[in-house]
C-alpha positions as CSV (number, residue, x, y, z in Angstrom):
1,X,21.4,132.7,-26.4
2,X,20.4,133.5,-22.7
3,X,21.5,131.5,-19.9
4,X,19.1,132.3,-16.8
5,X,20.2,131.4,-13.0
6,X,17.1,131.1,-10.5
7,X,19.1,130.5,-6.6
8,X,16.7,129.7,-3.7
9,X,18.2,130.0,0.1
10,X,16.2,127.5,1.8
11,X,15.1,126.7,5.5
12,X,14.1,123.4,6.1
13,X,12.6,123.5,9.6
14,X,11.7,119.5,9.9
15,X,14.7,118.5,8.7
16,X,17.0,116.8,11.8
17,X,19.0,114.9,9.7
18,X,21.4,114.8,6.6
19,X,19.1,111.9,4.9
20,X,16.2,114.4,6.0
21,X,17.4,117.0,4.0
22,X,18.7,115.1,0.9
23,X,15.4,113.6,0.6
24,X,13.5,117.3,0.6
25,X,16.3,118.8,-1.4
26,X,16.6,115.5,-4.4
27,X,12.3,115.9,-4.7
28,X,13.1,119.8,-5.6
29,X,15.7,119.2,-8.0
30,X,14.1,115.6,-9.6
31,X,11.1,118.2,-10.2
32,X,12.6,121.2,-11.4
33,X,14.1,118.9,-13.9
34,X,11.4,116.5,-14.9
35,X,9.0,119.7,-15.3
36,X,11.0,122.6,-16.7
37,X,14.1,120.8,-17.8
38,X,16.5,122.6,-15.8
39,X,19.7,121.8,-14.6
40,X,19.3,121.8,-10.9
41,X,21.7,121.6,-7.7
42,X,22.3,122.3,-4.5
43,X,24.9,124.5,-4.3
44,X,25.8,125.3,-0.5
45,X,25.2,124.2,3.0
46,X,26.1,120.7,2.4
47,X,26.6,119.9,5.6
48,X,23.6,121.9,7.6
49,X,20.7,119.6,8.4
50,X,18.1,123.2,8.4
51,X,19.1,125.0,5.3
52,X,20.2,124.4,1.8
53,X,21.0,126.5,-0.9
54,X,19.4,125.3,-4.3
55,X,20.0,126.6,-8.0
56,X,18.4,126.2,-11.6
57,X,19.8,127.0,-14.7
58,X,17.9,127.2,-18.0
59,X,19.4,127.8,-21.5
60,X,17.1,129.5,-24.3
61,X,17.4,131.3,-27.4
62,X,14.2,133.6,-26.2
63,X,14.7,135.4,-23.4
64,X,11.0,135.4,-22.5
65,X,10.9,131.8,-22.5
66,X,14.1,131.8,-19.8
67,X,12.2,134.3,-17.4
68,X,8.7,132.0,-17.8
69,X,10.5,128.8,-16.8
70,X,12.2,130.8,-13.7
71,X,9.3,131.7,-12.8
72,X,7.3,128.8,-13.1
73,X,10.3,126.9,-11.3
74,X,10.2,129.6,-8.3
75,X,6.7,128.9,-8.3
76,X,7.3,125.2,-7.4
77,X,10.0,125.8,-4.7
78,X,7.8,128.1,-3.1
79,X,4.9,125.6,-3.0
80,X,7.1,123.1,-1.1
81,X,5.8,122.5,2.3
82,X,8.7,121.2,3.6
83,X,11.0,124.1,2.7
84,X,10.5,128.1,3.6
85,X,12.3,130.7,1.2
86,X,14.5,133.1,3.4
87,X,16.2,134.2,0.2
88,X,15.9,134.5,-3.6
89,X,17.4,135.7,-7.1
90,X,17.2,135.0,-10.7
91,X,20.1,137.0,-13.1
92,X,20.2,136.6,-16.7
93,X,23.1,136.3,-19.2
């Protein structure tokens, strides 16, 4: 079994609001999920209406399937217009 963890710091340089950012951060997540089947969160800057801190998690018995949905999921954050990736790492267990 291999348990991958993609984590994405985010800047979100329209966002002015709370609501702003829940709506750019729920559209990453509701697609991470719907496409890859990923568990997805955000987990930090809660309360920061310019940056987020978003995560995926995939479990796989191939490891080469793990590191192609990462991949493909990094591949969809970073086409987000409304969010800019200051930061990024995937780890693999």
């Amino acid at each position: 079994m291999v348990v991958g963890l993609a984590v994405w710091e985010l800047l979100l340089p329209g966002c002015s609001s709370l609501k702003e950012k829940r709506q750019v951060v729920k559209g990453l997540k509701d697609r991470l999920h719907a496409r890859f089947n990923v568990s997805a969160a955000e987990t930090d800057h809660q309360d920061a209406h310019g940056r987020a801190q978003l995560a995926a998690c995939v479990v796989s018995s191939d490891r080469k399937h793990a590191v192609q949905v990462l991949q493909s999921a990094d591949r969809l954050v970073e086409e987000e217009g409304r969010a800019r990736i200051l930061d990024a790492y995937t780890t693999f267990h």
